[in-house]
SETOR-917595 format. One record per residue (C-alpha): chain; x negated, z, y negated. Coordinates in nm, 2 decimals. Example, Ala and Ser with C-alpha at 12.3 -4.5 7.8 and 13.67 -1.06 7.14 Angstrom:
   mol       xx       zz       yy
     A    -1.23     0.78     0.45
     A    -1.37     0.71     0.11
***
This chain:
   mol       xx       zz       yy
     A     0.00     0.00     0.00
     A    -0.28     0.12    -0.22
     A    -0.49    -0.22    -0.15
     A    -0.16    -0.40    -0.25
     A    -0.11    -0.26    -0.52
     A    -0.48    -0.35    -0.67
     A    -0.44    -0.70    -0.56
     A    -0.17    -0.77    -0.76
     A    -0.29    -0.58    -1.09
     A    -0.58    -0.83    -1.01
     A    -0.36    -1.11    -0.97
     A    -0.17    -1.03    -1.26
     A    -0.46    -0.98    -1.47
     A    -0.63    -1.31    -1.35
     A    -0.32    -1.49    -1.46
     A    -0.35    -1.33    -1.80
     A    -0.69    -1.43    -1.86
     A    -0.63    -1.78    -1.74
     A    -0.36    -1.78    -2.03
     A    -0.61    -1.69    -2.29
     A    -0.90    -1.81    -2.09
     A    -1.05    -2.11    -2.37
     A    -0.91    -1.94    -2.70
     A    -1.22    -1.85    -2.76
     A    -1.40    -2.17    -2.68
     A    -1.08    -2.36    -2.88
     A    -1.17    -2.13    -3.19
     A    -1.53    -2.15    -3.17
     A    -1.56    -2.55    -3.24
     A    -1.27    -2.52    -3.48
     A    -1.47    -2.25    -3.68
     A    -1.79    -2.43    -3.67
     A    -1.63    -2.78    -3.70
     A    -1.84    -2.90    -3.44
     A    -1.86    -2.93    -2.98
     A    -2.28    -2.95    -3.00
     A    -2.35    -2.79    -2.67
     A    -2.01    -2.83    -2.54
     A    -2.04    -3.06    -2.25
     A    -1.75    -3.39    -2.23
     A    -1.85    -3.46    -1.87
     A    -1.79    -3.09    -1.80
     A    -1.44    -3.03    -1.96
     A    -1.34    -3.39    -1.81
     A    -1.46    -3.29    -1.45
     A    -1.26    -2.97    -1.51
     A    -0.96    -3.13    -1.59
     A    -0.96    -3.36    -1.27
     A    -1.01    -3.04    -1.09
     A    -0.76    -2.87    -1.16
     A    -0.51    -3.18    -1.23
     A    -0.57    -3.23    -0.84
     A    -0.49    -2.86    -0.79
     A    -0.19    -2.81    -0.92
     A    -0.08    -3.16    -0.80
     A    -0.16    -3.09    -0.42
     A     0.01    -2.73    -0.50
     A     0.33    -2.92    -0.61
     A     0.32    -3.20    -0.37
     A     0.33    -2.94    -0.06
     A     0.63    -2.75    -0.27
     A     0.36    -2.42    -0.28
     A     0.55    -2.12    -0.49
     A     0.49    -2.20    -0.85
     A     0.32    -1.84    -0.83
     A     0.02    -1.98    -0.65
     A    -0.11    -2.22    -0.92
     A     0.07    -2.08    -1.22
     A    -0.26    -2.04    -1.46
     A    -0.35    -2.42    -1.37
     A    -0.10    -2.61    -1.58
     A    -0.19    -2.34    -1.88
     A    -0.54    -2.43    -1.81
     A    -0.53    -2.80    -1.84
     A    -0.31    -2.76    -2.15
     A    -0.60    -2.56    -2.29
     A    -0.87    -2.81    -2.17
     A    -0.65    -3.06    -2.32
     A    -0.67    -2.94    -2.67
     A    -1.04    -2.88    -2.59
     A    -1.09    -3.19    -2.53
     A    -0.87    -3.32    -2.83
     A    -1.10    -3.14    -3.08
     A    -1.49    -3.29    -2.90
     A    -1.33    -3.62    -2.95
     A    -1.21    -3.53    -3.30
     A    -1.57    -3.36    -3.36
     A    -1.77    -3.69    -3.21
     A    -1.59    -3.91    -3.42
     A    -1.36    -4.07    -3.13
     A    -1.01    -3.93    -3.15
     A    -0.87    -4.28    -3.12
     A    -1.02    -4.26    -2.76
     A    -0.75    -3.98    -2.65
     A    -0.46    -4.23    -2.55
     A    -0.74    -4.38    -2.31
     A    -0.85    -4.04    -2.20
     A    -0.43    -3.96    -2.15
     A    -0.39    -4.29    -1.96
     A    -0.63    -4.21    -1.71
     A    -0.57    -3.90    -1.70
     A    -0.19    -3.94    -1.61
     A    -0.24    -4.30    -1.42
     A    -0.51    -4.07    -1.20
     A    -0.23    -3.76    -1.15
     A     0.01    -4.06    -1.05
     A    -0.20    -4.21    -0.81
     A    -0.27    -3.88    -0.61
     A     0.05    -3.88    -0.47
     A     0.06    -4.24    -0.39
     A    -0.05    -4.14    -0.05
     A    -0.02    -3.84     0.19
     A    -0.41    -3.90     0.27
     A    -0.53    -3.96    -0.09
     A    -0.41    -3.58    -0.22
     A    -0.55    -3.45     0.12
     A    -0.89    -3.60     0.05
     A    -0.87    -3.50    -0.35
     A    -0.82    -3.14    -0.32
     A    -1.06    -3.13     0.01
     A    -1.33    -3.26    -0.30
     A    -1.14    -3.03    -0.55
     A    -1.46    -2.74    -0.47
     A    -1.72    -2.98    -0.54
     A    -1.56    -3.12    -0.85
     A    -1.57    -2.78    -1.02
     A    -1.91    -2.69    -0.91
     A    -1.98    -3.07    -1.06
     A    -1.86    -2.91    -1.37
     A    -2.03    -2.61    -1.40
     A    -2.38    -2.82    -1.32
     A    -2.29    -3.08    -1.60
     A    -2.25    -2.80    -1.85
     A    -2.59    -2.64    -1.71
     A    -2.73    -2.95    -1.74
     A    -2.63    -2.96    -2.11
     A    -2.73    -2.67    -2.18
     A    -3.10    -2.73    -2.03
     A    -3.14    -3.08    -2.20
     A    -3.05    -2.92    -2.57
     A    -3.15    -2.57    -2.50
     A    -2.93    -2.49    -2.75
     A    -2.60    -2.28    -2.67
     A    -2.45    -2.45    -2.96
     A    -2.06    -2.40    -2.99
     A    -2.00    -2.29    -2.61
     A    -1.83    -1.93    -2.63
     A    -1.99    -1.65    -2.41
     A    -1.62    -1.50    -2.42
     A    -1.46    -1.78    -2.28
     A    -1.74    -1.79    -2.01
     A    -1.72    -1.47    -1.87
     A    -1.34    -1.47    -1.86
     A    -1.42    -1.78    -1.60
     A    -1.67    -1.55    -1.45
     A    -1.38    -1.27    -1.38
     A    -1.13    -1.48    -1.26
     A    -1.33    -1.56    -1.03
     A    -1.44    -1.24    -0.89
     A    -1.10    -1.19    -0.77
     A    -1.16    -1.43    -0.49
     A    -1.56    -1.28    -0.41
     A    -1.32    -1.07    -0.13
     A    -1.18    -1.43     0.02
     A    -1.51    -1.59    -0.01
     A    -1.68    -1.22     0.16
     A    -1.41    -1.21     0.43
     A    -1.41    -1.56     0.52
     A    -1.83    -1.55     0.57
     A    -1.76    -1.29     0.79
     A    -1.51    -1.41     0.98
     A    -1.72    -1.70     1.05
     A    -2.01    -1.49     1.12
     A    -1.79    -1.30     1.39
     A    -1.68    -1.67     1.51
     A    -2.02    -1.77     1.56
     A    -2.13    -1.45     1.72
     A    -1.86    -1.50     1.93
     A    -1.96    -1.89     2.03
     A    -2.34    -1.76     2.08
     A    -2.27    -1.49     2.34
     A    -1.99    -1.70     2.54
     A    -2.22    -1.97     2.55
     A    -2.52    -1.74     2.69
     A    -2.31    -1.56     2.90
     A    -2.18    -1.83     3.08
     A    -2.51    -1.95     3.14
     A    -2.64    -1.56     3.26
     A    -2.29    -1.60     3.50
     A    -2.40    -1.91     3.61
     A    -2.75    -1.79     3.71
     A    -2.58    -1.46     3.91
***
């Protein structure tokens, strides 16, 4: 009960950082008028991310619980990304940006097979995004306009799921453990 209890005040408060989560990233470039250090090919592979997780959530009618914070997220990264292009000097680019964007979401569900493969890519895709705003980062060595805040709300949404990612290693650990010992004893039975 206890353990239930804390899992959904982490839930809850997971949710609520996801709905505040780029505020201070949004306020940041507006203050300084500027995205230097704020990584396009980040926020974009961000937004296919989670556009392919909230579409394979809907498209296998998953409670709208499960992937709440996604469609508040992508409305964030969408004004995000509204205010680099306005920054760089390429607004008019957004209706391409939105064409691609929704033609893309439209063409997951095209298929069974094509949202399968998307969302089993979905990891990857994020961890593409993290590394393209490292890389950034490492090519200007300059933090520029990127928000710590916004940064280290990421960072605690995602500790919520260390105990997924901890019991799931272990689970396979016990698996293999398993595998190992039935495979050697049934060659030790073999040799009696």
């Amino acid at each position: 009960m206890e353990s239930d209890t804390l899992l959904h005040a982490a839930n809850f408060s997971t949710l609520f950082v996801c709905m505040v989560l780029k505020f201070p990233q949004i306020f940041a470039l507006m203050r300084a008028k500027s995205s230097s250090g704020v990584s396009l090919h980040s926020l974009l592979l961000e937004l296919v991310g989670f556009i392919v997780f909230v579409t394979y959530q809907m498209y296998y009618d998953y409670p709208p619980p499960t992937y709440l914070e996604y469609p508040i997220l992508i409305a964030q990264d969408v004004i995000l990304l509204l205010l680099i292009l306005y920054y760089n000097g390429v607004v008019w680019q957004s209706p391409i940006y939105a064409l691609v964007f929704i033609g893309g979401w439209r063409l997951l569900t095209v298929e069974k097979w094509i949202i399968d493969l998307a969302m089993s890519l979905c990891t990857f895709i994020s961890a593409a995004s993290k590394f393209a705003q490292l890389q950034c980062l490492w090519r200007s060595k300059d933090a520029g306009q990127v928000s710590a805040a916004s940064w280290g709300m990421a960072a605690y949404t995602c500790l919520v799921l260390v105990r997924f990612i901890a019991m799931t290693l272990l689970n396979l650990w016990v698996l293999l453990t398993v595998l190992y010992y039935q495979k050697h004893s049934s060659g030790s039975k073999k040799q009696d």
